[in-house]
C-alpha positions in Angstrom: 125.7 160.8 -92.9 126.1 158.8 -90.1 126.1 160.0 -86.1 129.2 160.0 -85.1 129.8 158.5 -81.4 129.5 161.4 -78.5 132.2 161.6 -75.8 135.9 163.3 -75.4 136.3 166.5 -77.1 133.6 165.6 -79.7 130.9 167.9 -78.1 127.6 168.2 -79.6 127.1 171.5 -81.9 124.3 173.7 -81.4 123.6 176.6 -84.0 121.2 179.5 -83.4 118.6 179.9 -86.5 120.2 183.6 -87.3 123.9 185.0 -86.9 123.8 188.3 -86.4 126.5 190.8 -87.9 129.2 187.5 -86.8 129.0 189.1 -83.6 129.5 186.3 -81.3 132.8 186.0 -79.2 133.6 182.2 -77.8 132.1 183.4 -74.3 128.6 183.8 -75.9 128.8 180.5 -78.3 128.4 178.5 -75.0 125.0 177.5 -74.1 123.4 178.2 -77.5 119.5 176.5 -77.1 118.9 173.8 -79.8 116.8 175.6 -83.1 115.9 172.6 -84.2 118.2 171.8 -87.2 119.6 168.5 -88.4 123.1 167.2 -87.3 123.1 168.8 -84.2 125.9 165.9 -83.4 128.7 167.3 -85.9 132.0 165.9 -84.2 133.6 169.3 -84.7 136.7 168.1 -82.0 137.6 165.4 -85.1 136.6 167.7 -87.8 139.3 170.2 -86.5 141.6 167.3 -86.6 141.1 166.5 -90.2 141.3 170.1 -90.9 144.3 170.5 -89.5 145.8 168.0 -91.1 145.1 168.6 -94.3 146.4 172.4 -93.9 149.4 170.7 -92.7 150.2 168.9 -95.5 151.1 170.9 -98.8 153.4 172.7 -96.6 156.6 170.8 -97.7 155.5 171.1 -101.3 155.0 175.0 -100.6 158.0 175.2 -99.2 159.7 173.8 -102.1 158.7 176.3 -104.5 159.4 179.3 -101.6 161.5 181.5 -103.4 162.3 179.9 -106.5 163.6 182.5 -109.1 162.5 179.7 -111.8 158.6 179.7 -110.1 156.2 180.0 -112.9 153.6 182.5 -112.4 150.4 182.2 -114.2 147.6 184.9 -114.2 144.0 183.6 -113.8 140.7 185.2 -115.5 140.2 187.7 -113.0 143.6 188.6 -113.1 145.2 187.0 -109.9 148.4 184.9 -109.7 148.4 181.0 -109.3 151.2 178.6 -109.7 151.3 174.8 -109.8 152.1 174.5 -106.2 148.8 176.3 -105.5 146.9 173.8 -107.7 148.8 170.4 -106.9 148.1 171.5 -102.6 144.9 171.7 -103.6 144.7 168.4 -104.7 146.4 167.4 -101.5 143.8 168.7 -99.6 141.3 167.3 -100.9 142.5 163.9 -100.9 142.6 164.4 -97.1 139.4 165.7 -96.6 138.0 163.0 -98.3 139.7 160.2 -96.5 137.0 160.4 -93.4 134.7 158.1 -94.4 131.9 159.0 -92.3 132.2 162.6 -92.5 132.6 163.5 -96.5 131.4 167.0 -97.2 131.9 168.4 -100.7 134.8 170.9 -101.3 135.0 174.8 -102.0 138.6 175.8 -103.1 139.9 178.6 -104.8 141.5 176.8 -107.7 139.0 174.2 -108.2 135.9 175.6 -107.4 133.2 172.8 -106.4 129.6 171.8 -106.4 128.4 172.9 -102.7 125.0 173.6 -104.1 122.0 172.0 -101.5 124.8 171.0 -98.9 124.4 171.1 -95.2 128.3 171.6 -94.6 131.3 172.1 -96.7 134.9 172.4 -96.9 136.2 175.8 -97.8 140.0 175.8 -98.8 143.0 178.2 -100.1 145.5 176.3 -100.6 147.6 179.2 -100.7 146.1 182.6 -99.4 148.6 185.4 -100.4 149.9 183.8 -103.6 151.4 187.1 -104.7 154.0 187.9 -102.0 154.5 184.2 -102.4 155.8 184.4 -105.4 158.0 187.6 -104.6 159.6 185.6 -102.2 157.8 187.5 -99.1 156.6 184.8 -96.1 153.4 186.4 -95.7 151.0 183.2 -97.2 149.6 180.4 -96.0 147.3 177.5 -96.3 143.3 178.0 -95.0 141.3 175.1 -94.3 137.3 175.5 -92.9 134.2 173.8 -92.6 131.5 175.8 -92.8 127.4 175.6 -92.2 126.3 176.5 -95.4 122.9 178.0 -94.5 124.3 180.1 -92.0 127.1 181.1 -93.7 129.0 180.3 -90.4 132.5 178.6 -90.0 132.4 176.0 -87.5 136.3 174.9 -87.5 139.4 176.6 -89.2 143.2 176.1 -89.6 145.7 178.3 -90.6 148.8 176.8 -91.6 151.7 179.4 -92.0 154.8 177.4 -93.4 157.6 180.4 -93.7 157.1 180.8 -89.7 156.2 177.7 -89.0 153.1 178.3 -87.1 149.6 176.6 -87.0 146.5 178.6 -86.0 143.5 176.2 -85.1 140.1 176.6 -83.4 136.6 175.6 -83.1 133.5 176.6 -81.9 133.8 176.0 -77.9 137.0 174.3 -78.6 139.2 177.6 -78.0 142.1 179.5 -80.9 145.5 177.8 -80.6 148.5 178.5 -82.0 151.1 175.2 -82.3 148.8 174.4 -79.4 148.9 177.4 -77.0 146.0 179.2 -76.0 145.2 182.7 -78.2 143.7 185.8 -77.3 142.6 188.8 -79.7 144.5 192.1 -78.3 143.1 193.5 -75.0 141.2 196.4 -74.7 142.9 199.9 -75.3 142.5 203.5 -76.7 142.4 203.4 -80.5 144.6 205.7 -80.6 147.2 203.3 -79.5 145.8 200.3 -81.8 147.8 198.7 -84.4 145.2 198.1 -87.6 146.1 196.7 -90.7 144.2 198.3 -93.7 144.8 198.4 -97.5 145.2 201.2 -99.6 142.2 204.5 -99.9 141.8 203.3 -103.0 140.0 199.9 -101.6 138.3 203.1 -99.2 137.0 204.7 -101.9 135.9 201.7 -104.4 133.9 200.6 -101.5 132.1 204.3 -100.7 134.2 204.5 -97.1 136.2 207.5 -98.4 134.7 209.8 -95.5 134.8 207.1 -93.2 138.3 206.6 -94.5 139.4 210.1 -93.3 137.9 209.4 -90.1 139.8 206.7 -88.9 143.0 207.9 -90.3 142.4 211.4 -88.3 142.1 208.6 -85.1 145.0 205.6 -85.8 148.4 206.3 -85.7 149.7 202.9 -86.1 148.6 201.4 -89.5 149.8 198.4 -91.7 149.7 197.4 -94.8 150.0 193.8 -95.3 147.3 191.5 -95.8 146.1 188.4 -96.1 145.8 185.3 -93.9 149.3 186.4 -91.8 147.7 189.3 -90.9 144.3 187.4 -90.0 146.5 185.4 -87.7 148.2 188.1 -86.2 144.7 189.3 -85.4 143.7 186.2 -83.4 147.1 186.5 -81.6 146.5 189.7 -80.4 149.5 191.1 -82.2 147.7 193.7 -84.0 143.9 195.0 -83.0 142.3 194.8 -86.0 141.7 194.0 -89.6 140.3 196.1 -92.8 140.0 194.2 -96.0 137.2 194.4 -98.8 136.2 192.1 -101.6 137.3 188.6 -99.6 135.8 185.0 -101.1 134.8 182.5 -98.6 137.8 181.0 -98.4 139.9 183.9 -98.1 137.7 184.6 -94.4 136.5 181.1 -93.0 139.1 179.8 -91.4 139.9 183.3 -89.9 136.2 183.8 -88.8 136.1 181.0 -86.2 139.9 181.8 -85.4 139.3 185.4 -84.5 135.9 184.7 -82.7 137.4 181.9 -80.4 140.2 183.9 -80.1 137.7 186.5 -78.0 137.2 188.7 -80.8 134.1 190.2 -82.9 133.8 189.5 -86.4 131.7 191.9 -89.0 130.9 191.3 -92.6 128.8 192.9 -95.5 128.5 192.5 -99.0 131.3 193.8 -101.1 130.1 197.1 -103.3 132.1 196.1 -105.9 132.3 191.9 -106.0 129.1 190.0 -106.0 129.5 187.2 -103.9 132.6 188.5 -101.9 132.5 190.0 -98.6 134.2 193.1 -96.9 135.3 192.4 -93.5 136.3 193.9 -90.2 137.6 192.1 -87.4 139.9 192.2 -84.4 139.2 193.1 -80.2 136.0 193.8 -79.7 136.8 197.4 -78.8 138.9 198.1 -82.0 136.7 196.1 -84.3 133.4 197.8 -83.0 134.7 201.9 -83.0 136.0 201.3 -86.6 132.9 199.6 -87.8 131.3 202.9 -86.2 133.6 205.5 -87.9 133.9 203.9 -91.4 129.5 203.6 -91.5 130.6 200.0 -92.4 126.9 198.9 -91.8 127.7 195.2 -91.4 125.0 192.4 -92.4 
């Protein structure tokens, strides 16, 4: 790969060695010291560009098939819905992530899969996170586009792209969480008691051995919600709700919202899921909210 030019927005990126528990807010990503690893010039203000873009762009074609009572519905292997307009904006992603010449990194997505194997970075994509209620005709979905440093397992940019609200969540690391361009913050601090958190099911509690951690938080919040996926992750970063619950998330299901919640001012904690190898279990929000419920549910993150 090839430097790419310093100057503007296209800041120089500096990683730490080890990420700890993905505890790092955008006030203490500034200043990291240099560790010594390669490509410490990553253009990350023009790799947010192109991932914007390319979240940007299935939209119409998403829209299109938006409550359709003729949409075909296909189950995968593991039993999860696709459709062709999850598989053809995947191919429209790609096509724009590959158009920057100088900056090709191979592709993650959930319909494709992809070769990453040995790579430095790579791009993680959903072309359509929350294919279910999109197919019920509910607006909770959209499109998640990331670039990630594979050996840290740490997202360094990140678009949302939600089409039935029209709304664009975008960050990067000491770039700041936007939505359509206005500054984001996670929700400020208050009593838990008062906090909106969005959680699935006990069942999810007790596949993951939180039952009794479970039964603590619900003797605590009075104010939880049910819906998930990436609307919810975005509604996070916004500060409308305080924090997040979810277990057995891929990659792409989490990158994009990693770097949003984090620049967004808020604390991000993951740990392998008990009952998906390779998939994750993730809580994330305020700082407050996020750190008592990793504390009541003994989430023990990474």
């Amino acid at each position: 790969m090839k430097s790419a030019d310093r100057g503007g927005k296209d800041a120089p990126l500096q990683l730490p060695v080890v990420w700890h528990n993905r505890r790092m807010s955008r006030e203490s990503n500034q200043g990291l010291p240099n560790q010594g690893l390669p490509n410490q010039d990553l253009p990350l203000a023009r790799m947010l560009d192109l991932a914007t873009r390319a979240a940007v762009a299935p939209s119409s074609l998403i829209l299109s098939g938006y409550r359709n009572p003729t949409l075909p519905v296909e189950n995968k292997s593991d039993g999860s819905p696709v459709t062709r307009f999850d598989r053809e904006a995947e191919q429209q992603i790609r096509q724009i992530l590959g158009s920057d010449a100088e900056q090709v990194w191979p592709v993650l997505g959930e319909e494709f899969g992809g070769d990453t194997a040995g790579a430095r970075y790579r791009w993680v994509v959903d072309p359509i996170d929350g294919t279910m209620p999109y197919s019920r005709g509910l607006p909770y979905f959209g499109t998640l586009v990331a670039l990630e440093d594979v050996p840290a397992r740490r997202a360094l940019v990140g678009a949302i792209q939600l089409p039935a609200f029209g709304e664009l969540y975008t960050a990067g690391r000491g770039l700041g969480a936007r939505c359509n361009g206005s500054a984001i913050n996670v929700a400020p601090r208050r009593a838990l008691t008062d906090c909106m958190v969005s959680a699935p099911e006990i069942q999810k509690f007790r596949q993951a051995g939180l039952t009794e951690g479970y039964e603590r938080l619900g003797s605590v919040i009075r104010y939880f919600r049910g819906n998930g996926d990436c609307w919810m992750h975005a509604m996070a970063a916004r500060g409308s709700v305080d924090a997040v619950v979810e277990f057995t998330l891929n990659r792409w299901d989490i990158a994009a919202t990693e770097v949003l919640v984090e620049e967004a001012g808020g604390l991000f904690f993951t740990r392998p899921s008990r009952t998906a190898p390779g998939k994750y279990d993730a809580v994330f929000g305020s700082p407050s909210a996020a750190e008592e419920i990793v504390k009541l549910l003994d989430f023990r993150p990474e």
